[in-house]
C-alpha positions in Angstrom: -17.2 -5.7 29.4 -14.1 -6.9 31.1 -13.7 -9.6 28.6 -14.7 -7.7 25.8 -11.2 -5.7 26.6 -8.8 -8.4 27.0 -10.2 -9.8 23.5 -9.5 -6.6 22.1 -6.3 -6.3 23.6 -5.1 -9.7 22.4 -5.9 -8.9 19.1 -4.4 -5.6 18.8 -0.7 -4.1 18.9 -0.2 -0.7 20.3 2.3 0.2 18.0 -0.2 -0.2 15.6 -2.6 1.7 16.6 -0.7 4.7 17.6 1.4 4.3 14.4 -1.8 5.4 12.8 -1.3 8.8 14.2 2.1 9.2 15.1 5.8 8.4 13.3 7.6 5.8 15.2 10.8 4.7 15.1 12.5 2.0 16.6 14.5 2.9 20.0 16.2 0.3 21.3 13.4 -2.4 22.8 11.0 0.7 22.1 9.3 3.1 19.4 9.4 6.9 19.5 7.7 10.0 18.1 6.2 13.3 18.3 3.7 13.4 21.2 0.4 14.5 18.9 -0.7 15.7 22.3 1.6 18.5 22.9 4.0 20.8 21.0 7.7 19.4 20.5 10.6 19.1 18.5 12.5 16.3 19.6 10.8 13.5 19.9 9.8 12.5 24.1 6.5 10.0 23.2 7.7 6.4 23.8 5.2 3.7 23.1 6.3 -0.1 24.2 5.5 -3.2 22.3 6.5 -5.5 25.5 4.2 -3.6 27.8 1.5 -2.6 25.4 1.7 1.1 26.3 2.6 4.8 25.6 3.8 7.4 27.9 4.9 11.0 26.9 8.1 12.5 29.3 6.8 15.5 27.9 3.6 16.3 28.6 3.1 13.1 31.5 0.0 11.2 29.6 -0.3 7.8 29.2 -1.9 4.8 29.2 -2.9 1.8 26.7 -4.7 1.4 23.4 -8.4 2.7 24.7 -6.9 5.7 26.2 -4.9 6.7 23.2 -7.5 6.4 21.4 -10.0 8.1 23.9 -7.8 10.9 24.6 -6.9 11.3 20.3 -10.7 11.1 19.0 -12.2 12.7 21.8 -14.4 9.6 22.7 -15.8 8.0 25.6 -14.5 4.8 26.9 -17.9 3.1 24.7 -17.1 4.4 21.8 -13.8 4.2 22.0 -13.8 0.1 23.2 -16.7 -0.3 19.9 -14.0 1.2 17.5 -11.5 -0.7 18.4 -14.1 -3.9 18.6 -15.0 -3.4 15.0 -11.0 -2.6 14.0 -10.5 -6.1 15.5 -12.9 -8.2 14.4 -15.2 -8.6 17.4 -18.6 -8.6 17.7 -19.8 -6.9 21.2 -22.6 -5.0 22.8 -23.3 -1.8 21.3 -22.6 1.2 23.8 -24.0 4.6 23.4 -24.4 8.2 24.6 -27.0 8.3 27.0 -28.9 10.4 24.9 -28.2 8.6 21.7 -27.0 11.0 20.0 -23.3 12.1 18.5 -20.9 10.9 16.4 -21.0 7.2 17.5 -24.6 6.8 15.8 -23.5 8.3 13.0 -21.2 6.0 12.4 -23.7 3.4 12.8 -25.9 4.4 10.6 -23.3 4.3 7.9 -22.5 1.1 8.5 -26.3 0.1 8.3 -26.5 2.0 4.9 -23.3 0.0 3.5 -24.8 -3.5 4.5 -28.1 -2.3 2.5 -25.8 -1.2 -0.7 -24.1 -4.5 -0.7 -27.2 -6.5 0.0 -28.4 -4.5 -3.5 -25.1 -5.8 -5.1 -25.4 -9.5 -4.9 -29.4 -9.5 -4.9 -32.0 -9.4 -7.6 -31.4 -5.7 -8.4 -27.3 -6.1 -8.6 -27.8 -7.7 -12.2 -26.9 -4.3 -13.8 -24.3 -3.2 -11.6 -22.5 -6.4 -11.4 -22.7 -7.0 -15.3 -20.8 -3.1 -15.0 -18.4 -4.8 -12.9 -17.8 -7.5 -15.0 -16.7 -5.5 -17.9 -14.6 -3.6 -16.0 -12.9 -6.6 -14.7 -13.6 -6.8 -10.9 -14.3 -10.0 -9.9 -17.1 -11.4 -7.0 -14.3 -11.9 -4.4 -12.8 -8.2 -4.8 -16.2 -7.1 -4.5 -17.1 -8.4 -1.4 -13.2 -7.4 0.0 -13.4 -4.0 -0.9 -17.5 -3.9 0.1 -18.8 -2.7 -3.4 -22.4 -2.0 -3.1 -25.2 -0.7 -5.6 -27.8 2.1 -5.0 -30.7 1.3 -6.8 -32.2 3.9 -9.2 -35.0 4.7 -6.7 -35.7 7.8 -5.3 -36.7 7.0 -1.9 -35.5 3.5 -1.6 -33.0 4.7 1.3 -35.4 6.9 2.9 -38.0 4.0 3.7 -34.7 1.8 5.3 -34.2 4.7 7.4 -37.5 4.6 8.6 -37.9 0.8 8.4 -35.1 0.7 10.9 -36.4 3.7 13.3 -33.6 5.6 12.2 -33.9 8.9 12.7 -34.4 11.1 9.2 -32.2 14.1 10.1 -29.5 11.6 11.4 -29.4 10.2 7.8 -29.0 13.7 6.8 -26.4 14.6 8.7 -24.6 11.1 7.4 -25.3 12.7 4.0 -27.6 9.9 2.7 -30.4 11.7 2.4 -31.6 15.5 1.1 -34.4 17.2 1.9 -36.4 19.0 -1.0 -39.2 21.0 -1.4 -41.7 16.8 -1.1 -39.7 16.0 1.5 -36.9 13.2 1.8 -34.8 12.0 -0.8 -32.2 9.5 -1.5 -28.7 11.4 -2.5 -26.8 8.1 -4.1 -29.2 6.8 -6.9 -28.5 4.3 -9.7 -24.7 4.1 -8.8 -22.0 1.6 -7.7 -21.2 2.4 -4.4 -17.7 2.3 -2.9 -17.4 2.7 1.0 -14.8 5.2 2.4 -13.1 4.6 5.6 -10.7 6.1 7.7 -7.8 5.3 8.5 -8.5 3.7 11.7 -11.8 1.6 9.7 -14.5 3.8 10.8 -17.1 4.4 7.6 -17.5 8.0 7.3 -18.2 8.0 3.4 -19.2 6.9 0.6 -18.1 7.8 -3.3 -20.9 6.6 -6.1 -20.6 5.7 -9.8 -23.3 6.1 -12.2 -24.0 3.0 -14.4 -26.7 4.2 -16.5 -28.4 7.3 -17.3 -27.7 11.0 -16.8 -25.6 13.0 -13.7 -22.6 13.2 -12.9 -20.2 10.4 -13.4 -18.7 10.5 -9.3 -21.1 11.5 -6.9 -19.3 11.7 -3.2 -21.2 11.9 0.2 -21.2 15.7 1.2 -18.5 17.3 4.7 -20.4 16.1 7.7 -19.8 15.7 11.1 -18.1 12.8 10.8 -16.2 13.4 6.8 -14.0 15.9 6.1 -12.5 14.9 2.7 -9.3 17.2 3.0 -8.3 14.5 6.1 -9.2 11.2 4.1 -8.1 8.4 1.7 -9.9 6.2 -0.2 -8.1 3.1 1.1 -6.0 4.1 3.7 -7.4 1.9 5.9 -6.6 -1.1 4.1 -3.1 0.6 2.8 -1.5 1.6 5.9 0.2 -1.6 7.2 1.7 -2.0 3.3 2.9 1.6 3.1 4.4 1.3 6.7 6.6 -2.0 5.7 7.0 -1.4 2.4 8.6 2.8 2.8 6.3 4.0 0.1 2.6 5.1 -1.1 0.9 5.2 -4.4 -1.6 7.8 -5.0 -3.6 7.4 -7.6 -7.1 9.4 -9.0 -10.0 7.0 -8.9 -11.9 4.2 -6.7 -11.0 1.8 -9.7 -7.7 2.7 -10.2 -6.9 2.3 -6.4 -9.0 -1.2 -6.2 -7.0 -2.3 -9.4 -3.3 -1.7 -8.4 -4.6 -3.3 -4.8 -5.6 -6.3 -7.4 -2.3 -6.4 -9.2 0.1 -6.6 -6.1 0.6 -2.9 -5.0 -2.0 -3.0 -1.6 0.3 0.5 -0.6 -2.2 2.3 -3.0 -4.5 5.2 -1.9 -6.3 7.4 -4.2 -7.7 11.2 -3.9 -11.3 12.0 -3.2 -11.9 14.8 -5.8 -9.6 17.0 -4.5 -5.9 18.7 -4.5 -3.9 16.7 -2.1 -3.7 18.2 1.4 -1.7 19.3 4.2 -3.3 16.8 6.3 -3.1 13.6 3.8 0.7 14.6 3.7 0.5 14.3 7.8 -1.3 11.1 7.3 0.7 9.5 4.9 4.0 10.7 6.6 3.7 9.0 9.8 3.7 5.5 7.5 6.4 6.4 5.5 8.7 9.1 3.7 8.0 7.9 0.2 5.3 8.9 -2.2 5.0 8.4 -6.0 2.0 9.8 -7.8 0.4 7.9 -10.5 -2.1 10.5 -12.3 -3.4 10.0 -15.4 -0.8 11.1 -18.5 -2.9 14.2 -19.9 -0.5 17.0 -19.3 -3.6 19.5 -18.2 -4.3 17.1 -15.6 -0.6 16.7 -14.3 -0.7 20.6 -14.5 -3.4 20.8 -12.2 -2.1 18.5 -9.9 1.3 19.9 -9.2 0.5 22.1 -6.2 -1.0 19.3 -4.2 2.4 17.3 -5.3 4.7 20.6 -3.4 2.2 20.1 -0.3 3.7 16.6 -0.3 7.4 17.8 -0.5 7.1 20.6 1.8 5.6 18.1 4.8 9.0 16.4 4.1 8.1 13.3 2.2 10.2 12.6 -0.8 8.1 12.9 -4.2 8.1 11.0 -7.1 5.9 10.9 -10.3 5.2 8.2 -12.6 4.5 9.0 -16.1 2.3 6.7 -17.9 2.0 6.1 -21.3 -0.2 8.5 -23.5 -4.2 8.5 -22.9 -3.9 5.3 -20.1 -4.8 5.7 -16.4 -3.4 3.1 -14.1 -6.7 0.9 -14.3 -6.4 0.7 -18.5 -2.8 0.3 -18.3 -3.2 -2.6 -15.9 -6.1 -4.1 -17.4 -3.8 -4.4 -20.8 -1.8 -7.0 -22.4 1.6 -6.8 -20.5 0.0 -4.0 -18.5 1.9 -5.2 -15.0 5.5 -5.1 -17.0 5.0 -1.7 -18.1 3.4 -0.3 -15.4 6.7 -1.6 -12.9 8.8 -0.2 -15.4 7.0 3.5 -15.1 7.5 3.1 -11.6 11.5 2.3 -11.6 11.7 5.6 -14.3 9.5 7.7 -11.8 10.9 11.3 -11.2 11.9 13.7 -8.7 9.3 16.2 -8.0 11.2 19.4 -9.2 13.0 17.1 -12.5 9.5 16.4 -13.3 8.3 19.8 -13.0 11.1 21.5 -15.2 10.3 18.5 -17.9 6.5 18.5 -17.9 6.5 22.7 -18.2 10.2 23.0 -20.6 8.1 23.2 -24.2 5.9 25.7 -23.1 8.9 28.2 -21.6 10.7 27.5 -24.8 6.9 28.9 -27.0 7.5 32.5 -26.8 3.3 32.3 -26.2 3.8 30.7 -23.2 7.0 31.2 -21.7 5.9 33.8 -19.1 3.0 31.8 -17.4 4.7 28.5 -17.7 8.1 30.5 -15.9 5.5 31.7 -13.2 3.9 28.1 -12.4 7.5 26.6 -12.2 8.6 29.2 -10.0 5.3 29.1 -7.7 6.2 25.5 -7.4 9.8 25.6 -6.9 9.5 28.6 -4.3 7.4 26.3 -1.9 10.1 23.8 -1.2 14.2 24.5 0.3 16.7 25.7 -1.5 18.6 22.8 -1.1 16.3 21.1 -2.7 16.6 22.6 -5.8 19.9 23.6 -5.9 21.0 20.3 -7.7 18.9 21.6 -10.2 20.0 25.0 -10.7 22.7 24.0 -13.6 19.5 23.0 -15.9 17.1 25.9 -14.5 19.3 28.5 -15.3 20.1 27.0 -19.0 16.3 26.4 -19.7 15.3 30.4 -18.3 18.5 31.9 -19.8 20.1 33.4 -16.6 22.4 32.3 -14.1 22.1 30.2 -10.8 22.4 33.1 -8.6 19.1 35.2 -10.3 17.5 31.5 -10.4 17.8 31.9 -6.5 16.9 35.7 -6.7 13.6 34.9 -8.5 12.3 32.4 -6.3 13.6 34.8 -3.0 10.9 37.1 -4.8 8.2 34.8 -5.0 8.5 33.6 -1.5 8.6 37.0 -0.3 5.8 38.2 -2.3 3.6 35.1 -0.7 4.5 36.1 2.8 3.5 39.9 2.3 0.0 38.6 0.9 -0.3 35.9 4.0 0.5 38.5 6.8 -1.9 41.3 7.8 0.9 43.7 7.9 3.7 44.0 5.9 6.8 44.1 8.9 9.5 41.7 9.1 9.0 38.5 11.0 11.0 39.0 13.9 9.8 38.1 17.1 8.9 40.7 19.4 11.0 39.2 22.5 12.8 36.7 23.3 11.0 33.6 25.2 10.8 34.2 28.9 13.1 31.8 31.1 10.0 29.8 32.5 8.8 29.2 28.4 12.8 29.0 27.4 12.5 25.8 30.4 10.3 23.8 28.9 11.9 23.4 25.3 14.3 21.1 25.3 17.9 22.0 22.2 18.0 20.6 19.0 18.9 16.8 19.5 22.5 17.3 17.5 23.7 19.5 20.4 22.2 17.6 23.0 24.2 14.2 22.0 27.4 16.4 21.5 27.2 17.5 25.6 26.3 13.6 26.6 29.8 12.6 24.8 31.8 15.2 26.8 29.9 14.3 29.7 30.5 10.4 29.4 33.9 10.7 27.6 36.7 12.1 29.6 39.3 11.1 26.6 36.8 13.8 24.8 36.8 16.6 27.0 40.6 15.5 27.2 41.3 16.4 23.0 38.6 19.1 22.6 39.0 22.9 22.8 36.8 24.3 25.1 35.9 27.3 22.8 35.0 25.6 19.7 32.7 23.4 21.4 31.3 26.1 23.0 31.0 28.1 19.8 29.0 24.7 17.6 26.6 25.1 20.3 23.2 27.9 19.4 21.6 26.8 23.0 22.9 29.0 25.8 22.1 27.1 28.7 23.9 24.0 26.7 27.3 26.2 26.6 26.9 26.6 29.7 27.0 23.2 30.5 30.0 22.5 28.2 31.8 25.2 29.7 31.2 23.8 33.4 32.2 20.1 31.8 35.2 21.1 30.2 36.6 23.0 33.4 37.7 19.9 34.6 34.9 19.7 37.3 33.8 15.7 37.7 30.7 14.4 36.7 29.7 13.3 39.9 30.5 16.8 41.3 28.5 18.6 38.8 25.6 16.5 38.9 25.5 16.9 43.1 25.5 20.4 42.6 23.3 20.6 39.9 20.8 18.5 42.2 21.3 21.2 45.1 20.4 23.7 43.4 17.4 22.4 42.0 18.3 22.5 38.0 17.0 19.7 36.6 17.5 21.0 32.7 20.4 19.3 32.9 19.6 16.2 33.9 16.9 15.4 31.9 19.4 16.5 29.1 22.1 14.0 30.1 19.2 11.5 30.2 17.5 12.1 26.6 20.8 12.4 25.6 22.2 9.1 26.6 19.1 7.0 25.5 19.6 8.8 21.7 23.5 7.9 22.1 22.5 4.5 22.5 20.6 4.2 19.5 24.2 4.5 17.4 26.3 1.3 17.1 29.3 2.9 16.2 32.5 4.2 18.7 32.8 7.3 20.3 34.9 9.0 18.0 32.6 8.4 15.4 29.4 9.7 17.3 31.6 13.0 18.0 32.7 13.3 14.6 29.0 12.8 13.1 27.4 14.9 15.2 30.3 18.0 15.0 29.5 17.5 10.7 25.7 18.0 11.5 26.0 21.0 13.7 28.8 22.5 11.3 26.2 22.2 8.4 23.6 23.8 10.3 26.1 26.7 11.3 26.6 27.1 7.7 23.6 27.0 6.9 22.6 29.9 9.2 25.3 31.8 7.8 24.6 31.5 4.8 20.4 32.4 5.5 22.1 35.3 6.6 24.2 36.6 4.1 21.2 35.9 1.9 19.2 38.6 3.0 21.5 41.0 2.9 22.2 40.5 -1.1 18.5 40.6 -1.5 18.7 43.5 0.4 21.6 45.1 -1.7 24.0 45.3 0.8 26.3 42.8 0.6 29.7 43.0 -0.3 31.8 41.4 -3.0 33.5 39.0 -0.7 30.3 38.3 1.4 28.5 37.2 -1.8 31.6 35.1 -2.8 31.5 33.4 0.6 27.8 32.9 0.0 28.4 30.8 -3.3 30.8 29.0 -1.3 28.6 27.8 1.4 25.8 27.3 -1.2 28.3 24.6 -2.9 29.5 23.0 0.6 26.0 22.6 1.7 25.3 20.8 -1.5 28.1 18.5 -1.2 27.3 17.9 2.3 23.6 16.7 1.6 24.9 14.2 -0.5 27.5 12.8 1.3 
């Protein structure tokens, strides 16, 4: 076994692997993120590529690639070293449960099924599938790449595998390969081409199926099962990842043939749906690879329609949205598959649109048809209301010309909406304030926003700093209390050295571990001194405006604002938009 893991280990990067389920970003010799094994804002996770491991100065764990992997899936050290044996290429001993059971033989039963499909493909009975595939362009080496297989149009030809290999019957049901009727077994995928799901760390969980000939319907998709949940999966991501990752961007298409034929033409970044709206958890999936999506649906209008509230989902998980409009009655696979289809389809791409512009262009004919005007207004707004303000506020100009009102009832309108959705989420219709305020042990372990943590690690390493800067200001940019604190003990005149031996009397170690995160961000910035201050001053200023201006928000809503609050309000609303663009 001991060789089996330094095989493994050679072959695999730890940045890789945890990339799968966490954001990094480089950090000097290092990569950060979120620990996915403990709450956090700012990010304490620190995986090494020299090393080969991770460690969390949050919560403590760490380790190397098996234990990530262990400790994220829930596996045992078997099934964890067989995953990670299959994700690198290497054939080893299979390890199980000692009762054979769980997840692990799922998984192998999948894989069993998929060598039998593809076995189908390229044998005697692959003549009609394969003459499918022809015509539709997919050549014998993109077959085998992309593991297409073919179900025969049997109704028990899976059923006798399973028991040719002594695989247990309701094992193969609870893969969702077979059903169980009223005579007993029965294959679910029948007469179809079969393309092989994975996710995104390679296991097989799934499988989608295309009818060739005869009647059903034209998808047919394995079922949720232990092992599948298709609101966490897509079709590709396993072979996508690495390209979305270096190249900052995904494609999401519709189909298994529209994602296997941009992967054909040069775009391997390309995922596609499985049947579904998009989801809050493909948005977490495809943000840790990159903050860049563009949808490529196919150009019906009823179709984009539908698809716009998975697109928000997107947006609101912080990934920046675009849409590609293809040309009239082509999906991505005809378009390519055309004369000078490659040309065109790069040039949809470089035209792609915001999220919100596309949204006010798709829906703008129907809010200008007096027959439509008031459903199309209420699905713009629904969509607009899900994302931040700021967001659309560069829009607000051509949203208030296209629903004849001004910017401000633009604002007021989708205030409504919002607050309409929260009374409907919450049981009881209070205002969300917290009951209390965290207790000091719970206000201990959450470290300040990372803005104001760098600004007290200048004045702590800079004495020309604390030299030009008024003690009150600083003090007043600061939200965290135990962080004004600091500044005011800094900018008293007291010596580092001094304050740090009495900080270490005393026992408090919040400030250390402060000064510590705080220097290893500052060194992340190649710039002077003056211009860290000055950067980090801007960011806290916006987000002091920004409060403010939250603030004076509700109380217009509210109706009891004054004239000059709700002039200062438009004011802030403009120097927050400037801001974001500069």
């Amino acid at each position: 076994m001991g060789d089996d893991v330094d095989r493994i280990k050679s072959r695999l990067d730890v940045v890789d692997i945890v990339g799968d389920y966490v954001k990094l970003t480089r950090s000097g010799r290092n990569y950060k993120g979120l620990c996915p094994f403990h709450e956090e804002k700012t990010p304490s996770f620190y995986v090494s590529q020299e090393r080969q491991s991770w460690h969390c100065f949050g919560c403590g764990k760490g380790g190397d690639i098996f234990s990530f992997v262990m400790e994220k899936e829930g596996l045992s050290f078997p099934e964890a070293l067989s995953l990670l044996a299959r994700r690198a290429g290497i054939e080893i001993e299979s390890y199980r449960r000692s009762d054979g059971s769980g997840k692990k033989t799922l998984f192998d039963i999948m894989e069993e099924a998929c060598s039998l499909f593809r076995t189908c493909m390229n044998g005697d009975q692959g003549s009609v599938p394969r003459g499918y595939l022809d015509r539709r362009m997919i050549p014998p080496q993109v077959r085998s790449s992309f593991e297409l297989g073919w179900s025969p149009p049997s109704w028990s030809f899976m059923v006798q595998y399973i028991k040719k290999k002594g695989i247990s019957l309701k094992d193969a049901e609870r893969c969702g390969l077979v059903l169980r009727g009223n005579r007993g077994p029965y294959d679910r995928f029948r007469g179809r081409v079969i393309f092989p799901i994975r996710d995104i760390t390679g296991r097989l969980v799934a499988f989608g199926g295309r009818i060739v000939d005869g009647d059903g319907a034209k998808y047919l998709n394995s079922p949720e099962t232990e092992i599948y949940s298709k609101r966490r999966t897509l079709y590709l991501i396993d072979k996508a990842k690495g390209a979305i990752r270096n190249g900052g961007h995904s494609i999401i298409v519709e189909g298994y043939m529209d994602a296997l034929r941009l992967h054909m033409e040069g775009y391997p970044q390309t995922v596609a749906t499985l049947g579904t709206a998009l989801t809050e958890d493909q948005a977490t999936i495809l943000k840790r690879l990159a903050d860049e999506v563009f949808i490529c649906y196919d150009a019906d209008q009823a179709g984009q329609t539908a698809a716009i509230r998975g697109m928000y989902v997107l947006q609101q998980a912080g990934l920046s949205v675009k849409v590609v409009a293809l040309p009239e009655g082509k999906d991505p696979d005809d378009l390519l598959r055309s004369d000078g289809g490659k040309a065109r389809f790069n040039d949809c791409l470089k035209e792609a649109l915001p999220l919100v512009e596309h949204h006010i262009k798709l829906l703008s004919p129907a809010i200008k048809d007096d027959r439509t005007r008031k459903s199309a207004i209420h699905d713009l707004l629904e969509g607009l209301s899900n994302i931040d303000v700021t967001d659309v506020s560069p829009y607000l100009p051509s949203l208030a010309a296209l629903l004849g009102i001004r910017d401000f009832e633009v604002l007021d309108a989708l205030e409504r909406v919002r607050s309409k959705r929260r009374k409907t989420d919450r049981s009881f219709d209070t205002e969300e304030i917290p009951s209390s305020l965290p207790d000091e042990g719970q206000q201990s372990q959450e470290m300040p926003p990372l803005p104001e943590i760098a600004l007290i690690s200048l004045l702590w390493s800079e004495c020309d700093l604390r030299r030009k800067c008024d003690t009150r200001e600083v003090v007043e940019l600061l939200s965290d209390p135990r962080l004004k604190l600091m500044a005011s003990s800094i900018m008293m005149g007291e010596s580092p050295s001094s304050l740090e031996k009495r900080w270490l009397e005393m026992g408090e170690t919040f400030q250390l571990r402060v000064l510590a995160r705080g220097g290893a961000y500052l060194d992340e910035f190649t710039q002077n001194s003056d211009w860290k201050w000055r950067h980090f001053c801007h960011l806290l200023y916006r987000q002091k405006g920004q409060m403010r201006y939250n603030e004076l928000r509700v109380k217009m809503l509210k109706g009891e604002a004054t004239t000059r609050e709700i002039r200062e309000m438009e004011d802030l609303r403009q120097k927050l938009v400037s801001q974001k663009g500069s």
